[in-house]
C-alpha positions in Angstrom: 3.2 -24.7 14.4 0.0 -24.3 15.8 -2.1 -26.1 18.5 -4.9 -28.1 17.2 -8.2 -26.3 16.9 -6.1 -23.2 16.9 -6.2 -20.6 13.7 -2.8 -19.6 12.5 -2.7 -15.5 13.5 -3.2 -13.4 10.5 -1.8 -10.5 9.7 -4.6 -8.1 9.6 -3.0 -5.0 7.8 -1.7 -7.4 5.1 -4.7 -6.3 2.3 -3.1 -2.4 3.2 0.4 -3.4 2.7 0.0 -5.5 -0.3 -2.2 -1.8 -1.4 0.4 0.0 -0.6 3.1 -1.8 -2.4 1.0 -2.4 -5.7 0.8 1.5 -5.5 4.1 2.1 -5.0 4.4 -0.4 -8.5 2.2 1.6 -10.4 3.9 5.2 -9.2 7.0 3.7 -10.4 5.9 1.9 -13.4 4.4 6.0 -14.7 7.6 7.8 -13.6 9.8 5.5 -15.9 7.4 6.1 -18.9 7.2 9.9 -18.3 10.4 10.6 -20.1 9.5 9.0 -22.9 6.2 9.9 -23.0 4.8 12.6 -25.7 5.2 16.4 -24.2 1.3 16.5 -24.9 1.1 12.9 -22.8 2.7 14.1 -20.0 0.7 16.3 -17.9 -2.3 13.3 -17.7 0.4 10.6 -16.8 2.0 13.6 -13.9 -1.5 13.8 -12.8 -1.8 10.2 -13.0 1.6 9.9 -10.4 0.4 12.7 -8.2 -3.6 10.8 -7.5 -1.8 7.1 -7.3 0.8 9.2 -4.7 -2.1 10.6 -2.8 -4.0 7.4 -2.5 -0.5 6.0 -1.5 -0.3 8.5 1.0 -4.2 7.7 2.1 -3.3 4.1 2.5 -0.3 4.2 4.5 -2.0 6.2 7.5 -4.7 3.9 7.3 -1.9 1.3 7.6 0.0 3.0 10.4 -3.6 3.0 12.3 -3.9 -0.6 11.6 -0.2 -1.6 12.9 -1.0 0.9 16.3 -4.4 -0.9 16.8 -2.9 -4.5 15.9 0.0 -3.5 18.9 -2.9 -2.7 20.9 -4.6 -5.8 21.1 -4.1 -8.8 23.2 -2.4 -11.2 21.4 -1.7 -9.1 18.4 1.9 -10.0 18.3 1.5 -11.5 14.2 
């Protein structure tokens, strides 16, 4: 509980997390339609997998920055 006039502390990596995870969704969502996907389908959907895995990849350092900057901080014990 919080003491009046007092904001509740925010998570302020939670917008890359919930990124992250919807990527990690999507990444999984692709593989399990790639073997049943048309031969001629499935080089656009691997392509597909390997962009969403490097904007996965893109996402998480910016996370891990975020987590070592939130440590950082007074206070930033969320």
């Amino acid at each position: 509980m919080t003491e009046e006039g007092t904001l509740p502390q925010v998570d302020p990596c939670q917008d890359l997390r919930d990124r992250r995870d919807e990527l990690g969704l999507q990444i999984r969502d692709l593989e399990e339609l790639l073997p049943e996907a048309l031969p001629h389908e499935r080089p656009r959907i691997q392509k597909q997998i390997r962009d969403l895995q490097a904007e996965q990849r893109r996402v998480k350092s910016e996370l891990d920055k975020c987590e070592q900057e939130a440590r950082e901080e007074p206070g930033g014990n969320w």
